[in-house]
Residue frames relative to the residue before (quaternion, step in Angstrom):
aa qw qx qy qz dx dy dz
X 1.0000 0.0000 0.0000 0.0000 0.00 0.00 0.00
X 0.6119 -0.5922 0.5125 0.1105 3.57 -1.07 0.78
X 0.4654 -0.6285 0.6166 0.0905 3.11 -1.06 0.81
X 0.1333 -0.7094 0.6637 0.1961 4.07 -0.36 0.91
X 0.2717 -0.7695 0.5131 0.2662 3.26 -0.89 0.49
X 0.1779 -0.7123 0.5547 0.3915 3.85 -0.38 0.49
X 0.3744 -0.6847 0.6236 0.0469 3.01 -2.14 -0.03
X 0.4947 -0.6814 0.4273 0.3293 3.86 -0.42 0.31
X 0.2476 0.7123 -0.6567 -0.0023 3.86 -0.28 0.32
X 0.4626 -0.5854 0.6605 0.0840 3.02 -1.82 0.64
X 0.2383 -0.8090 0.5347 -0.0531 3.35 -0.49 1.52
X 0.4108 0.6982 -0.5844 0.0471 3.90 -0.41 0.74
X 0.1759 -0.7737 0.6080 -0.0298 3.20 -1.18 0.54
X 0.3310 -0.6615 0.6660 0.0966 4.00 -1.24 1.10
X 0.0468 -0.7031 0.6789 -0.2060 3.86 -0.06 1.42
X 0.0505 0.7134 -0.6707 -0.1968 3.60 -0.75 0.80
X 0.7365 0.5446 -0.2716 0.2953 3.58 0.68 -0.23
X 0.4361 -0.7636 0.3270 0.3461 3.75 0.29 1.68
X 0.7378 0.6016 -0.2001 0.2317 3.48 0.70 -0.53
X 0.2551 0.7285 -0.1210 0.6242 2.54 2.69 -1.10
X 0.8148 0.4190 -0.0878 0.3909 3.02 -0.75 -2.21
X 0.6449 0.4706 -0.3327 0.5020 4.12 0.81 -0.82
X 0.5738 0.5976 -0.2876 0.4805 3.85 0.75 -1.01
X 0.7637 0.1999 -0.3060 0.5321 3.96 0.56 -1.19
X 0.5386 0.4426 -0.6134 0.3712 3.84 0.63 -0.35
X 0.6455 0.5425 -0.2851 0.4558 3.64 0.07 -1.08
X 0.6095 0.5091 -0.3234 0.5145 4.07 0.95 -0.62
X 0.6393 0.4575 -0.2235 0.5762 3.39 0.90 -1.55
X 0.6713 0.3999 -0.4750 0.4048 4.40 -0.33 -0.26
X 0.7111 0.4939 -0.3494 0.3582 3.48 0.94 -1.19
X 0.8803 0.2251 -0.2906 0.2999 3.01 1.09 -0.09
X 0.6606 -0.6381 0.0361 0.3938 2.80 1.70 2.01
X 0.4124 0.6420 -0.5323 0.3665 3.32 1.10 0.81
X 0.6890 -0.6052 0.3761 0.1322 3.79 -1.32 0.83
X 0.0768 -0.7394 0.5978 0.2999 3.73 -0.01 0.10
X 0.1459 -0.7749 0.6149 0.0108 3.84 -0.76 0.89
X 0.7677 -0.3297 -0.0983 0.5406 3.85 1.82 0.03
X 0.8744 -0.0320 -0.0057 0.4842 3.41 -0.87 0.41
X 0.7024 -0.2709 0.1087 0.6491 3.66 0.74 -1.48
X 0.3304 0.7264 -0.5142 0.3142 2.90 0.54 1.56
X 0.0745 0.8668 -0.4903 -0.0520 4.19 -0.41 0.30
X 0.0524 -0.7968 0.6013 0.0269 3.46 -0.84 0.40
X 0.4228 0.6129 -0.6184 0.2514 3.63 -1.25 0.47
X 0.6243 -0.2874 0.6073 0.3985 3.69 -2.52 0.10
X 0.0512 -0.5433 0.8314 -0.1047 2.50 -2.09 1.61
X 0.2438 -0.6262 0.7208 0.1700 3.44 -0.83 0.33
X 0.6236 -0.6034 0.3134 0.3858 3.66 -1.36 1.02
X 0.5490 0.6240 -0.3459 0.4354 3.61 1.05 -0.70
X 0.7869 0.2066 -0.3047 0.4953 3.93 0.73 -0.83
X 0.5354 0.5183 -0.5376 0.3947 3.68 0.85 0.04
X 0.3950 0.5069 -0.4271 0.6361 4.07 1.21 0.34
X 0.7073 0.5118 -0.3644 0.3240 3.23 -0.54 -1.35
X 0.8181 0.2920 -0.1542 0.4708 3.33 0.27 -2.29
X 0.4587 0.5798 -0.4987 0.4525 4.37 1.09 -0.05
X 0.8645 0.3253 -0.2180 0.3150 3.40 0.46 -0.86
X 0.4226 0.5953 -0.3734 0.5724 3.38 1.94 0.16
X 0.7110 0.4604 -0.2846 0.4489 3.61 0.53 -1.05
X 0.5773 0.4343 -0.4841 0.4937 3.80 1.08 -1.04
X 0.5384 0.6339 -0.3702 0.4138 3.97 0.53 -0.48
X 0.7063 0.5619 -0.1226 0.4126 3.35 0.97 -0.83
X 0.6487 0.5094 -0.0990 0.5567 3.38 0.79 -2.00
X 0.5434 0.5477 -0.6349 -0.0398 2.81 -1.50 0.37
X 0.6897 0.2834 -0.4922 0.4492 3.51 -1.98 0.12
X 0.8830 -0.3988 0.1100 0.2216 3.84 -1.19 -0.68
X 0.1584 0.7652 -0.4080 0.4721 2.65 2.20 1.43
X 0.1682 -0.7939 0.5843 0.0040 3.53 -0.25 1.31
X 0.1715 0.7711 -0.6131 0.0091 4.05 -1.17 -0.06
X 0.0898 -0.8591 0.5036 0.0158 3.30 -0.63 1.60
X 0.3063 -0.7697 0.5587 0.0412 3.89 -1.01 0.92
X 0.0323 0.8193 -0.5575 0.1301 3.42 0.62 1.91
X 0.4182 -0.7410 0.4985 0.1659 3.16 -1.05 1.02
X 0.2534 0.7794 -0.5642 -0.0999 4.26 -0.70 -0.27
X 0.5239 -0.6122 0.5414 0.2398 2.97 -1.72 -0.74
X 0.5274 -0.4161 0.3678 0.6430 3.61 -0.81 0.55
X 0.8301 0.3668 -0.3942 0.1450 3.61 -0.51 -1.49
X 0.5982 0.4477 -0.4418 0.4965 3.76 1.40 -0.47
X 0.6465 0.5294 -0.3935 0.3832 3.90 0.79 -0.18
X 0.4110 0.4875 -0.4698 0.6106 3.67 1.51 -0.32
X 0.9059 0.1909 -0.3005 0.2294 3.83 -0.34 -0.34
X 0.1218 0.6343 -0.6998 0.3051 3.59 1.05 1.21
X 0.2718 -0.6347 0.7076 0.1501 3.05 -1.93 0.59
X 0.1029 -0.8129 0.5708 -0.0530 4.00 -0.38 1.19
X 0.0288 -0.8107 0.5846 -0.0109 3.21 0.27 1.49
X 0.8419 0.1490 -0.2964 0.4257 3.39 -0.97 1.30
X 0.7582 -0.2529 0.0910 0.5940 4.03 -0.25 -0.49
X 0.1553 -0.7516 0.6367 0.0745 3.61 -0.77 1.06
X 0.5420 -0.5933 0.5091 0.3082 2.99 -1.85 -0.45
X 0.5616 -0.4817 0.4550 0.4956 4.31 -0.65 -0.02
X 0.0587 0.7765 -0.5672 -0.2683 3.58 -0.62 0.30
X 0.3028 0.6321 -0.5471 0.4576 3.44 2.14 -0.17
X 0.5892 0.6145 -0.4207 0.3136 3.92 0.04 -0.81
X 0.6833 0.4448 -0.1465 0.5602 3.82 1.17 -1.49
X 0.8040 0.3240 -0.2633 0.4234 3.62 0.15 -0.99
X 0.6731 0.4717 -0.3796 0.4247 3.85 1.43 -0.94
X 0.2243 0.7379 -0.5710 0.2814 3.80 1.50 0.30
X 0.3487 -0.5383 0.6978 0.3190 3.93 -1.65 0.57
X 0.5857 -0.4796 0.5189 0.3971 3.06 -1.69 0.61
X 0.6596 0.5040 -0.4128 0.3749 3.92 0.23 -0.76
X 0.6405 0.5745 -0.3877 0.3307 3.67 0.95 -1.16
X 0.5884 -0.5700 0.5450 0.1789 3.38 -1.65 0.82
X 0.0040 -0.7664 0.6373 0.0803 4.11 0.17 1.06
């Protein structure tokens, strides 16, 4: 058996409804992903939960509540520009595969 490999995706999403908007934060931890701001997330998916948590969230979303699942890479993530306080991304990418994000 193979090794999935996870991957970093960046998780943001325009929820106008608080109740909505509580459901995907609370979606997005269970599946160990970071809040980094407000409706922002980050963390390793392996290809199996980036399914999983798409088809929980289409469950979730609806009318003009929007949530996007952007994949990168350390090197395109070394070149965000974070003007004022940021977050570690050494913190996300220096994660062990075994560790629980």
């Amino acid at each position: 058996m193979s090794k999935d490999k996870r991957i970093v995706y960046y998780v943001a999403y325009d929820i106008t409804e608080d109740e909505t908007r509580g459901k995907v934060a609370l979606t997005l931890k269970k599946y160990g992903m970071d809040r980094i701001q407000k409706s922002l997330f980050c963390g390793r998916l392996n290809s199996q939960s980036v399914k999983d948590l798409a088809e929980e969230l289409t469950g979730t979303i609806k009318g003009k509540n929007s949530v996007y699942l952007i994949p990168t890479t350390k090197s395109l993530a070394d070149k965000i520009i974070i003007i004022g306080i940021g977050f570690d991304k050494d913190y996300i990418y220096d994660k062990k595969q075994g560790e629980v994000i």
